[in-house]
N, C-alpha and C positions, 0 to 999 in steps of 0.2 A: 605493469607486468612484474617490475620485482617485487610487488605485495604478494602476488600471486605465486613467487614459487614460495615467498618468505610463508605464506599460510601452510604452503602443503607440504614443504621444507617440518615444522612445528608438527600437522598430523603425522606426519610420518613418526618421525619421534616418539610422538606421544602412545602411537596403535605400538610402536617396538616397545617401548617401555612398559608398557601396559601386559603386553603378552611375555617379558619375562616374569614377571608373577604369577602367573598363570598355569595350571597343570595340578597334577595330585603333590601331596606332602611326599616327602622321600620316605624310602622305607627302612626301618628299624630291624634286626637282627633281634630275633625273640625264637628261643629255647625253653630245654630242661626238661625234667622225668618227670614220669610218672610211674608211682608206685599205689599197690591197695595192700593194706595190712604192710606195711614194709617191705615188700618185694617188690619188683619191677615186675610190668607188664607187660610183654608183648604185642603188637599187631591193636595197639590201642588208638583210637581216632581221636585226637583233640580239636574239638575244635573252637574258634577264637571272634566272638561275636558281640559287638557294638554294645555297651553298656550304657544305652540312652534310649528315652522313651522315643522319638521321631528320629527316624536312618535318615540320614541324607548321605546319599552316595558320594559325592561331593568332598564330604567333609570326615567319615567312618570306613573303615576299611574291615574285613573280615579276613581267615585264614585258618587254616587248617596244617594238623600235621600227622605221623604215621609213627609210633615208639616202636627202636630195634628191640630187642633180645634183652639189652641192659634196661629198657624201660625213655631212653631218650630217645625226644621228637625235636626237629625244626620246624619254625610257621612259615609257611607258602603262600602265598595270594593266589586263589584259586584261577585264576589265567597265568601263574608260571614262577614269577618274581616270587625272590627267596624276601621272607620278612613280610611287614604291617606295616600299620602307619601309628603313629604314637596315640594313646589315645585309653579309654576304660575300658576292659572287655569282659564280657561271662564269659567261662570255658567248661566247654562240655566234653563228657567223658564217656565212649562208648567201646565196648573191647567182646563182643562177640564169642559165644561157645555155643557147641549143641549141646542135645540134651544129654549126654554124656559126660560136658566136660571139656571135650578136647577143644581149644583156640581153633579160631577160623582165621580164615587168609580176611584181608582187607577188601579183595574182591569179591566176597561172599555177598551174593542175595539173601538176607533170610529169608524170604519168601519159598527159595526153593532150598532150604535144608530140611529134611524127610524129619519130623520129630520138634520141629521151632529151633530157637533158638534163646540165650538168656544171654543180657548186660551183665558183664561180673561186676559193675558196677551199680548200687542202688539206682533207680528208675529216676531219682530228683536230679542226677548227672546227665538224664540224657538230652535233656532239651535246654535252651537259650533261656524258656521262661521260667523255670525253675531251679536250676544249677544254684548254687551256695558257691561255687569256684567266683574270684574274682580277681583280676586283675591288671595293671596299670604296664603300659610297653612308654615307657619315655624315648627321648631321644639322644640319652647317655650311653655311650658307647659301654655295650658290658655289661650293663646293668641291667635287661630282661632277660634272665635265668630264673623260670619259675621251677618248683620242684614240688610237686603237689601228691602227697601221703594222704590216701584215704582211707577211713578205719571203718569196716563194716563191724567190728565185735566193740 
């Protein structure tokens, strides 16, 4: 009988110890501006997406953020949590105008703006698979502050 607790005494143990390992990587504090031609940009959508050929949800985390007036954004996890997970990312760059010019809100459909709409940003910003943006979020306090200057001229 006392083998018998002494075994499940040890699993028990082992399923605890095993499950504090267990769960996502913490998440990283990842910032900074954006700017095109040297100004800031407003109402810009960055977003922050796994620099690897196979996602493993698991292991990759993604995130997004929204630039004020100055042109600065924080990164989100798209279910809520401020920040990422450490790791390589493409960052994409989309900032919405009509055809006019004037900035759209972040809530904007293009679909339903009368006239389209244009990226103030070159077209190779807007997607994961072709962005030139890259960047690395460690898990050094401080140290993800990207500041990303785009030059269309």
């Amino acid at each position: 009988m006392a083998g018998c607790r002494w075994f499940v005494c040890c699993l028990t143990l082992f399923v605890l110890a095993s499950a504090i390992g267990c769960g996502p990587p913490p998440m990283q504090s990842a910032q900074g501006t954006i700017k095109l031609d040297g100004k800031p940009v407003e109402n810009c959508k960055v977003g922050f997406f796994p620099d690897t050929e196979l996602f493993d949800s698991n292991r990759h985390g993604f995130g997004f953020g929204v630039t004020d007036a100055a042109g600065h954004f924080t990164v989100q996890h798209p279910q809520g949590d401020q920040g990422i997970w450490a790791g390589k990312y493409k960052v994409t760059l989309v900032a919405w105008v009509n055809a006019s010019g004037q900035s759209l809100g972040i809530d904007t459909k293009p679909s339903e703006v009368p006239g389209g709409v244009i990226n103030r940003f070159p077209d190779i910003y807007e997607a994961p698979s072709t962005t030139p943006e890259r960047v690395v979020v460690t898990s050094d306090t401080g140290k993800n502050v990207f500041d990303i200057d785009v030059k269309t001229k």
